[in-house]
N, C-alpha and C positions, 0 to 999 in steps of 0.2 A: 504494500500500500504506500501511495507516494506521499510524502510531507504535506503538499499542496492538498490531498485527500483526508487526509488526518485533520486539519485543520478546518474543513467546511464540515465531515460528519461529526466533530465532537463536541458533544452538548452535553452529554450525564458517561458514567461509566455503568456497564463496560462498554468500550466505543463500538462494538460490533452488534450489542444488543444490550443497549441503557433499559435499566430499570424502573424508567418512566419516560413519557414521550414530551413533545414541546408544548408548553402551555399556547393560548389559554386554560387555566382548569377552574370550569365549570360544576357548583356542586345542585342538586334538584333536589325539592326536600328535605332538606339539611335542617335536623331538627336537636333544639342544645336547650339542658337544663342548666341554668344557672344560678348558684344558689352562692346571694354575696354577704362574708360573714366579716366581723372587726374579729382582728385578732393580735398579740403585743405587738407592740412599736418597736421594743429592741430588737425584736425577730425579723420584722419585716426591713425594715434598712440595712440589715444583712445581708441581703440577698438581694436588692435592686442597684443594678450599677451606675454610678455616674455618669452622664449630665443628668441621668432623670431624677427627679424629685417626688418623694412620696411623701402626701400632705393629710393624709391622713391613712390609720391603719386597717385599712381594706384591704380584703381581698373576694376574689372573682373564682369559685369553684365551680368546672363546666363539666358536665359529662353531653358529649358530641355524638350523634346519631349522621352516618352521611350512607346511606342508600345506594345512593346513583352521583358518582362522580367520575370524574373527564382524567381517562388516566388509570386513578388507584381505585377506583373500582366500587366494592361495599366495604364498609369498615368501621369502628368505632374509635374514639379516641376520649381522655380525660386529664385533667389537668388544671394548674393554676394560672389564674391571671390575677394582676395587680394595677390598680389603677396608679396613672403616674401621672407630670406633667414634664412638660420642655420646653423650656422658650416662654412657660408659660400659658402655654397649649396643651388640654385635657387629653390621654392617651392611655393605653393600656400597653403595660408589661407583660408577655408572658415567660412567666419563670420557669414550669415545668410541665411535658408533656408526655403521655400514656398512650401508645395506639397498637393494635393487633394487624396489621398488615404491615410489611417487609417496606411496599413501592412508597406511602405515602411519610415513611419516614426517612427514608434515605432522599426522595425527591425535599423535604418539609427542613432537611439540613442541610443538603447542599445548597440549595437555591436561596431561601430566606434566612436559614438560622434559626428553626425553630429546635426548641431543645426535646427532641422528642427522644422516646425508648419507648424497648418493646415489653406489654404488658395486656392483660386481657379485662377493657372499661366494656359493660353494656348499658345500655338505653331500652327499658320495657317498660309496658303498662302492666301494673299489678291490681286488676280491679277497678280500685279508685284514688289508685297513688299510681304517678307515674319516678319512679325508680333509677336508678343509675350506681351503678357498682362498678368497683376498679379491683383486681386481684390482681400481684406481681407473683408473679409462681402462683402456689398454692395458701398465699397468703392476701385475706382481704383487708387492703388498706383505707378502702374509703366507702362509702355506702348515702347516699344523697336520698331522700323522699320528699314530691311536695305533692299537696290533693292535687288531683289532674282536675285541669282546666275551672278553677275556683270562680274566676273572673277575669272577664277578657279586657286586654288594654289596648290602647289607643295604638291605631299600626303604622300611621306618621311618627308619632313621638317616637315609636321601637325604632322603627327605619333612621330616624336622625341618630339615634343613640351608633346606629351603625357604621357612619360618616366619621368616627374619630379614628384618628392616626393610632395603629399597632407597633408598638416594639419589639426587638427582638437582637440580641447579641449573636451574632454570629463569630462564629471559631472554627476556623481551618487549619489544622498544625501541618506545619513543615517534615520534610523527609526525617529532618534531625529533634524533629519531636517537640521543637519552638513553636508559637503560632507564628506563621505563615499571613493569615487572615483574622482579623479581633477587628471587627464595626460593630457599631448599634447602626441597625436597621428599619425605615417606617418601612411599614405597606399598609394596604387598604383593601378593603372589602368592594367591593363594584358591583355595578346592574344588580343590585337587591329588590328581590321581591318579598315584601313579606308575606305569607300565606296565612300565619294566624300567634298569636300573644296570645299568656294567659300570665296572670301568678295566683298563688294559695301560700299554705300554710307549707311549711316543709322544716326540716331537719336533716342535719350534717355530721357523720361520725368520720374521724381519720385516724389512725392506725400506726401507730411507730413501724419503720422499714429501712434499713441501715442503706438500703440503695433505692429507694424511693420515699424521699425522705418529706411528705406530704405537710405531716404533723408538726414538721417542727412550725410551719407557723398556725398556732392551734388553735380552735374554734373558740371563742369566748361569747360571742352575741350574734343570733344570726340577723339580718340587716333587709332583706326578702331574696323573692326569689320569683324566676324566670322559667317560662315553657313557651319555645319559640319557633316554628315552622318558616325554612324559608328558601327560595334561589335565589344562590351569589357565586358571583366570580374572584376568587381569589389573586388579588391584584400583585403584580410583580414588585419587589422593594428597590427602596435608593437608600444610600449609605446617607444617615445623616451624623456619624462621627466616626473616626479612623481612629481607635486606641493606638495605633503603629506610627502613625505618623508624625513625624522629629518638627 
């Protein structure tokens, strides 16, 4: 294969049959509980990097239902977000991610930086709770319930909520085991449709886990919580800071 060749086919590895193809990636009924809980302050500024600032001690517990997505296929995923700011400007951290398929984690780190591992999150309805569980191995770390569908919210306000800048560190280390690659990264959610809003009541258990380390920032007050149907386009990022750069 000539130089010239290697250089137009390569986009993901391996260069002969990448583990996921070129975006756009489009997800269709893409449905996330999210249940947002205050938890210590010494805890949480541990773990968000600089320039972002955390203004208050929040955090964003989602368990992620994606059905039909462009790409990686059906899948679940679970994890934390943290609301931050930049500049000034209201945005979300995410700290750590959970998902059961191979493609949308190796595409979710090379490309964005999202911190994702492999673990088995699901998304069901139990009757009249709708449910979300995270197991790492044979061990459950997190366990989410809110009444399903309590009361439906307003599907402009959801959708604006969806317009704010996502963060995200990205880390590619070097042959010699240095990073190589260390930005924080926005991207954006695109073409959203909301299909349908609810919240209720719910409750949040997390699980000590020496490699999935959920708990350390631990539930203290839950704050409400989120049941959200929708189609979006997962928007591609721009570096907005270079840890590397002199």
């Amino acid at each position: 294969m000539k130089i010239d060749h290697v250089r137009k086919m390569a986009f993901a590895m391996p260069l002969t049959s990448p583990a996921y193809p070129r975006g756009p990636y489009r997800f269709i009924n893409r449905e996330f509980l999210t249940i947002a809980y205050r938890t210590d302050p010494e805890a949480i500024v541990k773990v968000v990097p600089e320039p972002l600032v955390v203004e208050e001690p929040l955090v964003k517990y989602e368990f992620i239902r994606m059905p039909d997505s462009t790409g990686f296929g059906d899948y679940t995923e679970s994890g934390q977000v943290i609301p931050v700011t930049l500049g000034g400007v209201k945005g979300n951290y995410s700290h750590g991610m959970y998902l059961n398929d191979g493609a949308p984690i190796m595409g979710g780190r090379e490309l964005w930086g999202f911190p994702k591992k492999f673990a088995q999150p699901r998304l069901s309805v139990d009757t009249d709770c709708l449910i979300g569980t995270l197991d790492y191995g044979s061990v459950r770390i997190a366990t989410g319930v809110m009444g399903f569908k309590h009361r439906a919210l307003d599907l402009e306000s959801v959708k604006k909520s969806f317009a704010a800048p996502n963060y995200l560190l990205k880390i590619i280390p070097c042959v010699d085991g240095s990073p190589r690659i260390l930005e924080l990264i926005d991207y954006r959610l695109e073409d959203v449709v909301i299909k349908g809003a609810w919240s209720g009541p719910a409750s949040l258990d997390l699980s000590p886990h020496a490699l999935a380390p959920v708990a350390d920032l631990p539930v203290r007050e839950i704050v409400s919580a989120t049941h959200i149907v929708a189609d979006l386009t997962l928007g591609l990022g721009k570096i907005v800071y270079d840890y590397l750069a002199k």
